[in-house]
C-alpha positions in Angstrom: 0.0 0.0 0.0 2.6 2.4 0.9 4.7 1.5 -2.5 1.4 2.6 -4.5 1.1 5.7 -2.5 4.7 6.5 -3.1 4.3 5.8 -6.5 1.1 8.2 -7.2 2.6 10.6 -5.1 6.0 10.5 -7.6 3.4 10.3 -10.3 1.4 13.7 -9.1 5.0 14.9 -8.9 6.4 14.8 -12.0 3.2 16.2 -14.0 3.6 19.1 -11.8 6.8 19.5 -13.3 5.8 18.4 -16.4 3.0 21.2 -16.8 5.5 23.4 -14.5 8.0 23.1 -18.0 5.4 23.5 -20.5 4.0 26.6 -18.6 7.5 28.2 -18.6 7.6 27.1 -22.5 5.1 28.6 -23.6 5.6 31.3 -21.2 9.0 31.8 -23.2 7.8 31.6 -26.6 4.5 34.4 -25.9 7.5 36.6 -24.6 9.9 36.1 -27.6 7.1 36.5 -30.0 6.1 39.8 -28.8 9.5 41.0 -28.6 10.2 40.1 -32.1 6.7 41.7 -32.9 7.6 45.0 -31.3 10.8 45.2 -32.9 10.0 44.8 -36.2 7.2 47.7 -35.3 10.7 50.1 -34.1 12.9 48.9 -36.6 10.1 49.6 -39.6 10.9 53.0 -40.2 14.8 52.7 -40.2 14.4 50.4 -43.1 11.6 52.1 -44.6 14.2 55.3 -44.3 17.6 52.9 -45.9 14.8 51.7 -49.0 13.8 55.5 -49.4 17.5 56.7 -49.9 18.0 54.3 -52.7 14.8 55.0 -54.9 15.2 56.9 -58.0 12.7 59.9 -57.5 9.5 58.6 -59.8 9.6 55.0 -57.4 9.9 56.9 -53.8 6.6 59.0 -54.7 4.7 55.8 -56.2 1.8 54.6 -54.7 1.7 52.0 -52.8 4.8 52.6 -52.0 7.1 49.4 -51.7 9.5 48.8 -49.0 12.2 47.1 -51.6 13.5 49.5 -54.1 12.3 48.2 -57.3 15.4 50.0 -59.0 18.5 50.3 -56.7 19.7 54.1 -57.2 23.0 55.2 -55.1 23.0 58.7 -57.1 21.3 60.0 -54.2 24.0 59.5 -51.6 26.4 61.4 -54.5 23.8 64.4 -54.7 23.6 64.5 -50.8 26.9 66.3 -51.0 25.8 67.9 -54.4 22.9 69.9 -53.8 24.2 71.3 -50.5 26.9 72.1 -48.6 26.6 68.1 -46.7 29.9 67.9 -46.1 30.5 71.7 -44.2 27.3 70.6 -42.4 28.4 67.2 -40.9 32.4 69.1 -40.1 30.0 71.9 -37.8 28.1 69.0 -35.6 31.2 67.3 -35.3 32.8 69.8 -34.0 29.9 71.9 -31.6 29.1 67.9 -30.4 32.9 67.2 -29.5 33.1 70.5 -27.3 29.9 70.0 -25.8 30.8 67.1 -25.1 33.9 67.7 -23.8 32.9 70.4 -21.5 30.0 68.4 -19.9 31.8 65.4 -18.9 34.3 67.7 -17.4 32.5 70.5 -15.7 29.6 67.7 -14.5 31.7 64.9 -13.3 33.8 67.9 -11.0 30.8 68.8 -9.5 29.1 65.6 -8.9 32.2 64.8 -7.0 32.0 67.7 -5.1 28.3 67.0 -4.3 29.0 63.0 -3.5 32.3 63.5 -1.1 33.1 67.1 -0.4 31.6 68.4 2.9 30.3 71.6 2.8 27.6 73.7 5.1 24.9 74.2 2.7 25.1 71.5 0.3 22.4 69.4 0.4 20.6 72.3 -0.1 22.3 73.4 -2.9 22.1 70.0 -4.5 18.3 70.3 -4.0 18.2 74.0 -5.9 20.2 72.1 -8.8 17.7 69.2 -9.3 15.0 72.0 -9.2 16.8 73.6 -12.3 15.8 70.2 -14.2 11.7 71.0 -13.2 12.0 74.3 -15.3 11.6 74.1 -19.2 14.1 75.5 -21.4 11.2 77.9 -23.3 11.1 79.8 -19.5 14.4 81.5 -19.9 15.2 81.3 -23.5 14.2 84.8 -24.2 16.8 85.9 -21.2 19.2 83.8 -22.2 18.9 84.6 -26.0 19.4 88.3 -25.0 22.5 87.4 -22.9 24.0 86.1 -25.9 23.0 88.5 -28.1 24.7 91.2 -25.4 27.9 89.6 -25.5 27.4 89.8 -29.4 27.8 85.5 -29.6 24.9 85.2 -32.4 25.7 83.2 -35.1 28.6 81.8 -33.6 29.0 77.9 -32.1 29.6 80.2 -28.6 25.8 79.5 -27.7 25.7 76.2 -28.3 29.1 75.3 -26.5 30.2 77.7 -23.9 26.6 76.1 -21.7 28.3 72.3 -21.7 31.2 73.6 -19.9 29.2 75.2 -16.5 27.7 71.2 -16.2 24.3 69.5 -16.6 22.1 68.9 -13.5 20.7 66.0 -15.0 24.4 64.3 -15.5 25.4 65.7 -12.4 22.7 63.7 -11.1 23.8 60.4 -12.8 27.1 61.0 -11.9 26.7 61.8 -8.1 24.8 59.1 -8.0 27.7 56.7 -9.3 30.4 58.1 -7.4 28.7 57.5 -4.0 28.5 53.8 -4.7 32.6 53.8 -5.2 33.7 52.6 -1.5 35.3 55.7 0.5 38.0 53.4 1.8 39.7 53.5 -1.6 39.8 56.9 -1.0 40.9 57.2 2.4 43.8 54.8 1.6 45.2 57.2 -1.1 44.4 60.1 1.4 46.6 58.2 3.8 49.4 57.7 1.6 49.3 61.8 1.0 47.3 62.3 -2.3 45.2 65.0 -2.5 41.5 65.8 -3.1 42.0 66.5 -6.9 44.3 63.4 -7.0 42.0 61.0 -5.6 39.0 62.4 -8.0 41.7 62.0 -10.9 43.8 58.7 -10.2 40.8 56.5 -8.0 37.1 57.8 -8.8 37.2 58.4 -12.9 38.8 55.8 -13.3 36.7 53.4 -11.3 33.7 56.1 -13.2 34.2 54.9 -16.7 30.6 53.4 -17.5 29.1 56.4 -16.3 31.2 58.9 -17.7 31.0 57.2 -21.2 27.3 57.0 -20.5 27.0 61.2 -19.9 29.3 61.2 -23.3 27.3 59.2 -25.0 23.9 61.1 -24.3 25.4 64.4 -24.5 26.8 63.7 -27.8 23.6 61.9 -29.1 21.5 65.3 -27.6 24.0 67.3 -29.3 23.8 66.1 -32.5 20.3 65.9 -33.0 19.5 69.5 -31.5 17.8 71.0 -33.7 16.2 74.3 -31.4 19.2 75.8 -30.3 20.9 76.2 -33.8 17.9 77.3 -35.3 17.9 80.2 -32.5 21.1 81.2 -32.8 22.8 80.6 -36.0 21.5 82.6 -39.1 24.8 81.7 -41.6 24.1 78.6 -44.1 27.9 78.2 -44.0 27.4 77.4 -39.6 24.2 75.3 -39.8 24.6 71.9 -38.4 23.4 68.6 -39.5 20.0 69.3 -37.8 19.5 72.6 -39.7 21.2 71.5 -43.3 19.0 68.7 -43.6 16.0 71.5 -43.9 18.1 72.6 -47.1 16.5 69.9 -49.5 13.1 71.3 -49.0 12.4 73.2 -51.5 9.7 76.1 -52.3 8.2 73.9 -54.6 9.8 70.5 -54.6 11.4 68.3 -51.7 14.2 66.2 -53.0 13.3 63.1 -50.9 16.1 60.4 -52.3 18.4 62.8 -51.1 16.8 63.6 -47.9 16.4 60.3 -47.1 20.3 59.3 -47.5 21.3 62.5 -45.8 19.6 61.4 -42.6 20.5 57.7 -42.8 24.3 59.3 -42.8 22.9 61.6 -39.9 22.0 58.7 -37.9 25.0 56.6 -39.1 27.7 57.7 -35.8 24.9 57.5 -33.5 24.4 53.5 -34.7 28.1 53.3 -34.9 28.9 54.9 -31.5 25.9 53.1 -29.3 27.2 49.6 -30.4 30.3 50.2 -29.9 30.0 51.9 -26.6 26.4 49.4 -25.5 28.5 47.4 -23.0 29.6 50.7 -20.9 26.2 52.3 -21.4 24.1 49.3 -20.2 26.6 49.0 -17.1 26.7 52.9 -16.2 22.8 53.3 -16.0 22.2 50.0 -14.0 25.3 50.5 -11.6 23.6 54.1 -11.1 21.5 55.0 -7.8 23.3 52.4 -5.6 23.0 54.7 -2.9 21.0 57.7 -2.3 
């Protein structure tokens, strides 16, 4: 009797597991299906954008439009750099997104050391009044700012757009702070010991222990940079300064918008960003998980 109840009992056991197995299949499968469902919704327009830039004119207007080009035409890269100035365009946002980017990660990962270790009277509070900077849109002060510039006689010059990066960000401040405060403070009281200074142990112990994150501010500064399309259209007025946001504007026509052309223009736009997020994914993944450690 007691072999048959162990047996049923082994028997009740292992369909448990069984439907336990099929459960987590198909649990697996609905998960991987929508995944692959959603992606091919997000990925739809980049290769609606690639099949665009290499139609012949007549074919990208047609109707109903076909994802495939029908006749493969590469002319339109050619007359990207034909019709206007691509080339003087892509040399301005590389370099107003390389200073930017240079003076954010250095002016925001100084003070988000200063906010993480430094002790100071005051600055919690003054940590406060900079995350209340990131509650107030841009439109509120970009009359007074505007007029600031235009004082100091920087319109129409990369001044605008640059000299900002190098007083910090409060939301990369943030993220940085953050970061730093997960780093252990012995490392830091050891180099203290062994007489190394403030700016030493910033510079020799926490960037370097920092590189996610500060690849992870570069990485978002540059892609915000690149795409901005507000502030050059506020403040540069010369054809010769526009950046890539701004030039791409030059294929619209009063009467006719060269689309081939448009269309390979931006899928060389979007090009670095591709190039630079795959190349940098494993740093960016790491610095915004190992973020917010501690408060």
């Amino acid at each position: 009797m007691e072999i048959a109840e162990v047996k049923a009992a082994s028997s009740v056991k292992q369909k448990k597991n069984r439907s336990i197995k099929v459960g987590k299949r198909i649990e697996r499968i609905s998960t991987y299906t929508l995944l692959i469902v959603l992606s091919a919704v997000f990925i739809f327009p980049f290769l609606w954008l690639i099949g665009t830039s290499l139609k012949p004119e007549n074919e990208a207007m047609t109707f109903p439009p076909t994802l495939i080009p029908k006749v493969w035409d590469f002319a339109n890269y050619k007359d990207v750099f034909t019709i206007v100035s691509f080339g003087k365009y892509y040399l301005n946002s590389i370099i107003v997104s390389f200073f930017v980017v240079l003076g954010t990660v250095l002016s925001s990962t100084v003070v988000a050391y200063g906010f993480a270790r430094i002790k100071g009277k005051g600055r919690n509070f003054w940590f406060v009044i900079l995350l209340g900077t990131m509650m107030l849109p841009p439109q509120v002060t970009m009359i007074p700012v505007y007029m600031i510039f235009s004082k100091l006689g920087w319109i129409n010059t990369f001044l605008p757009l640059i000299v900002p990066s190098f007083f910090g960000s409060a939301y990369f401040i943030f993220l940085l702070r953050q970061f730093f405060k997960t780093i252990p403070k012995e490392l830091e009281e050891s180099a203290y010991l062994d007489g190394c200074g403030t700016f030493g142990i910033f510079w020799r112990i926490v960037l370097p222990l920092s590189v996610p994150s500060v690849i992870t501010v570069a990485l978002l500064s540059f892609m915000w940079t690149w795409n901005d399309f507000l502030y050059p259209l506020i403040y540069l007025n010369d054809d010769a300064k526009y950046t890539l946001a701004l030039g791409i504007l030059q294929f619209k026509g009063a009467l006719l918008i060269e689309w081939g052309p448009m269309m390979a223009a931006s899928v060389l736009i979007i090009l670095p960003l591709i190039i630079l997020f795959f190349v940098g994914q494993k740093y960016f993944v790491q610095g915004i998980a190992t973020t917010g450690g501690k408060g």
